[in-house]
MARLOKOL-687495 format. One record per residue: x, y, z of N, C-alpha, C, CB in turn. Coordinates in steps of 0.2 Angstrom, whole numbers. Glycine has a CB too. Example, Ala and Ser with C-alpha at 12.3 -4.5 7.8 and 13.67 -1.06 7.14 Angstrom:
# residues 2
<<66, -28, 39>, <62, -22, 39>, <66, -16, 39>, <57, -22, 45>> <<64, -11, 35>, <68, -5, 36>, <64, 0, 39>, <70, -3, 29>> 
# end
This chain:
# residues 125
<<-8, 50, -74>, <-2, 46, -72>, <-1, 48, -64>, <4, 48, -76>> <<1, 41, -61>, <2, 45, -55>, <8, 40, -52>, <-4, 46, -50>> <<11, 45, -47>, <18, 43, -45>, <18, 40, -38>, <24, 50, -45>> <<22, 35, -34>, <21, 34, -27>, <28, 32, -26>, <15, 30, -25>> <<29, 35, -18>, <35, 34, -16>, <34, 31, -9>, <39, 40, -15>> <<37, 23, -7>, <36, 21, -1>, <41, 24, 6>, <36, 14, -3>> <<40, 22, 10>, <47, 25, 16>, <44, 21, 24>, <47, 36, 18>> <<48, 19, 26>, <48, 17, 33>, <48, 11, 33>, <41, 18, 38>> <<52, 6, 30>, <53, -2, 29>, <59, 0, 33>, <55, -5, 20>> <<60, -6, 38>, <68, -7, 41>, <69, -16, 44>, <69, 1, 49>> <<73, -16, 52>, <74, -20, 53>, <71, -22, 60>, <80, -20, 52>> <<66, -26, 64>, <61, -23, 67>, <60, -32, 70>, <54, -17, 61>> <<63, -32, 78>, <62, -38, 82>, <54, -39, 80>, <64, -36, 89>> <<53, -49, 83>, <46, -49, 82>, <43, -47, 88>, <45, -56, 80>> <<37, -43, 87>, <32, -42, 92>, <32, -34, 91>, <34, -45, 100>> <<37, -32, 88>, <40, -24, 87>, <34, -21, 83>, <48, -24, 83>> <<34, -12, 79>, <29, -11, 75>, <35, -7, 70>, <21, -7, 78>> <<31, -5, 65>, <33, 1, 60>, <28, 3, 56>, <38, -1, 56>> <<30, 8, 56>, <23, 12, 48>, <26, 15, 43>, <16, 19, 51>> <<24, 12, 37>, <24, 12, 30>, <20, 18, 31>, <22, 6, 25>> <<24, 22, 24>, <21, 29, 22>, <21, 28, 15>, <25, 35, 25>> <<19, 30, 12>, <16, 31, 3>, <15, 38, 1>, <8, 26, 1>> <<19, 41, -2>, <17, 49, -3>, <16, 49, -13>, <24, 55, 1>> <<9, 49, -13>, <5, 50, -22>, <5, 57, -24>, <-4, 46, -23>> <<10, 57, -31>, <9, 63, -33>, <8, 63, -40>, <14, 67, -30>> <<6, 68, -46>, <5, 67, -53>, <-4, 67, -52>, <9, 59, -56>> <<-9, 65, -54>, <-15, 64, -56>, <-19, 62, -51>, <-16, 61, -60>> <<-15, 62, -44>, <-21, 61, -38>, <-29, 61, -38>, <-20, 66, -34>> <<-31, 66, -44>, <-39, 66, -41>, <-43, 62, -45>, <-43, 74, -41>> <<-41, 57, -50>, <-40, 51, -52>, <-42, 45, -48>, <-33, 50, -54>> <<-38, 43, -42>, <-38, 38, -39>, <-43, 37, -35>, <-33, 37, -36>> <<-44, 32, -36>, <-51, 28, -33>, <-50, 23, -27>, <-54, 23, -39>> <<-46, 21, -27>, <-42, 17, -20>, <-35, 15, -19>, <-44, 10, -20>> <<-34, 16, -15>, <-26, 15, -13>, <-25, 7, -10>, <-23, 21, -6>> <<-18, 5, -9>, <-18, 1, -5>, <-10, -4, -5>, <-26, -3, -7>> <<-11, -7, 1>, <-2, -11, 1>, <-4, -18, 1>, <5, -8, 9>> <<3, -19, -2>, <4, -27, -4>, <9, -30, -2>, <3, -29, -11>> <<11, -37, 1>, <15, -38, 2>, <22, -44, -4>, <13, -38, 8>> <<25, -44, -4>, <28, -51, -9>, <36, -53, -5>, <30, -46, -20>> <<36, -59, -2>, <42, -63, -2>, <44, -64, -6>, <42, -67, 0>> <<51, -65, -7>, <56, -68, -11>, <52, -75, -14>, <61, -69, -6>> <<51, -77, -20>, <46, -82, -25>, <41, -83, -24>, <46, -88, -26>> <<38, -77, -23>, <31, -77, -20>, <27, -75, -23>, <31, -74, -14>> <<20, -75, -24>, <16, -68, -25>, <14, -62, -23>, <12, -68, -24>> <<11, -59, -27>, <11, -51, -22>, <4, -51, -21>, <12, -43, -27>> <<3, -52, -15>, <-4, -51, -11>, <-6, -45, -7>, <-5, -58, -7>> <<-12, -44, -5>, <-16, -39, -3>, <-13, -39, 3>, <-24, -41, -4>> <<-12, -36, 7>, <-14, -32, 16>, <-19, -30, 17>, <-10, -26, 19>> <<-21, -23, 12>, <-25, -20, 17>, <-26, -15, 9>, <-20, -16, 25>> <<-32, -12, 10>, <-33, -5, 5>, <-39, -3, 8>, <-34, -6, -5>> <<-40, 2, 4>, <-44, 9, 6>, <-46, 13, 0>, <-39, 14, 11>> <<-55, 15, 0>, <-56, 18, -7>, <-58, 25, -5>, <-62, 14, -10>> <<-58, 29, -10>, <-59, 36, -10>, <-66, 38, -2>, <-62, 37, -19>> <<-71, 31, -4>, <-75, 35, 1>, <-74, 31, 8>, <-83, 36, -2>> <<-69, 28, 11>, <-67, 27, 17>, <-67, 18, 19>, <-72, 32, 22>> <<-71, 16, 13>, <-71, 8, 14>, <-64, 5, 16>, <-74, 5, 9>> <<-64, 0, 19>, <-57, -4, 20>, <-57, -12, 21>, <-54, -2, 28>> <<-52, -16, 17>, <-53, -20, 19>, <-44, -26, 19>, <-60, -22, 15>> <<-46, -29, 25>, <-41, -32, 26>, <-37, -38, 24>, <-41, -32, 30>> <<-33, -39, 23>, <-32, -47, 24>, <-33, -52, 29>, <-28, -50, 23>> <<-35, -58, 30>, <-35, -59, 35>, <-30, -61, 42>, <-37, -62, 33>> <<-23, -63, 38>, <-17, -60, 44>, <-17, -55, 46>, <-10, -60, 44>> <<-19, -49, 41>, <-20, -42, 43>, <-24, -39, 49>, <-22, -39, 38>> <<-27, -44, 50>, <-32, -41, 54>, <-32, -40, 61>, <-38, -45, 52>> <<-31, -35, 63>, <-32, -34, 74>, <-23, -32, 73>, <-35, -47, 83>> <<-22, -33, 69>, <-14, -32, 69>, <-11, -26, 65>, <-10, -38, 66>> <<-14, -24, 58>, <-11, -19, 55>, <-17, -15, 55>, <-7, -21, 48>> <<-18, -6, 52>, <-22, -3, 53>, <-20, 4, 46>, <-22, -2, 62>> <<-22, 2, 40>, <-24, 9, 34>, <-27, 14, 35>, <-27, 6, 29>> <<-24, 19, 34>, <-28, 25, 35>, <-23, 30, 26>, <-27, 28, 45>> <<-28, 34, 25>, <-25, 40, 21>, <-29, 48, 22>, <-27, 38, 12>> <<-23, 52, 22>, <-24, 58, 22>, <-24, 61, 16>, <-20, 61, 27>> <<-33, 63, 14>, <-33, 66, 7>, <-29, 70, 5>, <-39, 68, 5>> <<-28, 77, 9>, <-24, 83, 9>, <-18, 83, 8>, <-25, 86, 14>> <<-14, 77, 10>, <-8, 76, 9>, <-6, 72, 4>, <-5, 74, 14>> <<-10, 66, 0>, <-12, 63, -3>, <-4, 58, -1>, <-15, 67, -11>> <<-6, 56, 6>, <-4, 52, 9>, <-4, 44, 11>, <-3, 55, 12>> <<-4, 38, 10>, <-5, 31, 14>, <-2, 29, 18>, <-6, 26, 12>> <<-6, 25, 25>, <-2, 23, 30>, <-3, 17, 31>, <-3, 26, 34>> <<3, 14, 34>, <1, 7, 36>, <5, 8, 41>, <1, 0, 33>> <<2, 4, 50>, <2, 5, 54>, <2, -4, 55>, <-3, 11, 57>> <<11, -5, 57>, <10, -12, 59>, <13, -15, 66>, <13, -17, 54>> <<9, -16, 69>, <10, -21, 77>, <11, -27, 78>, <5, -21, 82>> <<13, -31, 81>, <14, -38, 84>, <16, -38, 78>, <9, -43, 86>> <<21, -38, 74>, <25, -40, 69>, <29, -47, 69>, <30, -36, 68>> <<27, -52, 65>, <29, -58, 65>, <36, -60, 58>, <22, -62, 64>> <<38, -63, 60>, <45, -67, 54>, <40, -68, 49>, <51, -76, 58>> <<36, -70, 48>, <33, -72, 41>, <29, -68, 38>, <29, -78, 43>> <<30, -59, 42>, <30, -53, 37>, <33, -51, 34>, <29, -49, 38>> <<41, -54, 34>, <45, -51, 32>, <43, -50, 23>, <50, -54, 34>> <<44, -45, 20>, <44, -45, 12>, <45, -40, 10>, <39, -46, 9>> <<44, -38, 6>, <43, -31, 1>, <36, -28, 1>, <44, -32, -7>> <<37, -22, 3>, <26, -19, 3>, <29, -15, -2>, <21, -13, 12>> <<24, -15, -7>, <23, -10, -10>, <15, -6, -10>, <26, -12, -16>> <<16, 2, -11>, <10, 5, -12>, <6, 4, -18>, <10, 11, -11>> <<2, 4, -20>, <-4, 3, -26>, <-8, 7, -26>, <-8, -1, -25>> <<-10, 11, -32>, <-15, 16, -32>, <-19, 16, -39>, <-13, 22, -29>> <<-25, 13, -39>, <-30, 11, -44>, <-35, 19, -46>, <-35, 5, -40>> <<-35, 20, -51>, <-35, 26, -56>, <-41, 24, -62>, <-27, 27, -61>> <<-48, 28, -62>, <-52, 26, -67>, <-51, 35, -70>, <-61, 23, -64>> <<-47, 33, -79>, <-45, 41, -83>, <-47, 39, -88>, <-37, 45, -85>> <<-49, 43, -94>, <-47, 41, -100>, <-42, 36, -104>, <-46, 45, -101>> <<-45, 36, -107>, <-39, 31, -111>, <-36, 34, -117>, <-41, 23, -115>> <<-30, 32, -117>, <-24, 36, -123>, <-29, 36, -129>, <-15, 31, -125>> <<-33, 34, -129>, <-35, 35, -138>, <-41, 35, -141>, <-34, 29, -142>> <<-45, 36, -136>, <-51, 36, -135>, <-55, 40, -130>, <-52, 31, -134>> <<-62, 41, -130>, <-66, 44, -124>, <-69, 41, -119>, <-70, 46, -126>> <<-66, 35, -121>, <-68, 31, -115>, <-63, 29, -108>, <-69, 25, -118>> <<-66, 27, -101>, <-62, 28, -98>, <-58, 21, -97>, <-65, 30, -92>> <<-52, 21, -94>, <-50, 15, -92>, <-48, 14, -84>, <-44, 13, -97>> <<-47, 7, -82>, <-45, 8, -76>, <-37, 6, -76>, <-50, 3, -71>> <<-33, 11, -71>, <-27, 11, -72>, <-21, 9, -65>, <-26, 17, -75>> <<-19, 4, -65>, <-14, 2, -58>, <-7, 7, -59>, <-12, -8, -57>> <<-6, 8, -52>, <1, 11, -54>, <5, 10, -46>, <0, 20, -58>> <<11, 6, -45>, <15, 4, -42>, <23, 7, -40>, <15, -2, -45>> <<23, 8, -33>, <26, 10, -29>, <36, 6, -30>, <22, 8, -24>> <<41, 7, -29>, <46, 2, -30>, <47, -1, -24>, <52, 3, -33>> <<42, 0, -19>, <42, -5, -13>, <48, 1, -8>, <45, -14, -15>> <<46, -5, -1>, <49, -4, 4>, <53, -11, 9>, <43, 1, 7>> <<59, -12, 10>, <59, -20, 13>, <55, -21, 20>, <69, -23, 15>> <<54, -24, 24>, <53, -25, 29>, <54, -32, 32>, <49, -24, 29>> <<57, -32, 38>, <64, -38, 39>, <60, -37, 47>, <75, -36, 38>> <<57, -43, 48>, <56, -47, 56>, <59, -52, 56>, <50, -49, 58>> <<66, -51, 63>, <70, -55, 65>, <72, -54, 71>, <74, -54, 62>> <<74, -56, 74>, <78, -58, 82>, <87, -57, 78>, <75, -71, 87>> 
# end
């Protein structure tokens, strides 16, 4: 099982930056890839940006030249690093962190998601 706590959502003019932080604790040595998503208000929860154990990354494509993921194993930390921030980022990010364990009932493994309660993030004038 693992636990995650988002921080650094606030109120942030367009062109401005801010960085999301995610701090994973409980079964860390479990996770296989991290990563943040974002969801508007009647919206989907779609991809930004994630990152796998061994360093791969991949972005979305508004994400791209504009936000920048990184994780500090030691601290069993995630980052997102966002610039040129636009009004139509505004949403909820949450952290995500994907887990291949056992399964409750068996010897076999399963793969396991486990979600963050987000963080807001409001681009506005």
């Amino acid at each position: 099982q693992v636990q995650l706590v988002e921080s650094g959502g606030g109120l942030v003019q367009p062109g401005g930056s801010l960085r999301l932080s995610c701090v994973a604790s409980g079964n860390t040595f479990d996770i296989t890839s991290m990563g943040w998503y974002y969801e508007a208000p009647g919206k989907q929860r779609l991809l930004v940006a994630q990152i796998t154990s061994r360093g791969r990354t991949n972005y979305a494509e508004s994400a791209k030249g504009r936000f920048t993921i990184s994780r500090d194993s030691a601290k069993n930390t995630l980052s997102l690093q966002m610039n040129s921030l636009k009004p139509e980022d505004t949403a909820v990010y949450y952290c995500k962190a994907e887990t291949l364990e056992a399964s409750d009932y068996g010897t076999d493994t399963e793969v396991y998601d486990y979600w963050g309660r987000g963080t807001q993030v409001t681009v506005s004038s």
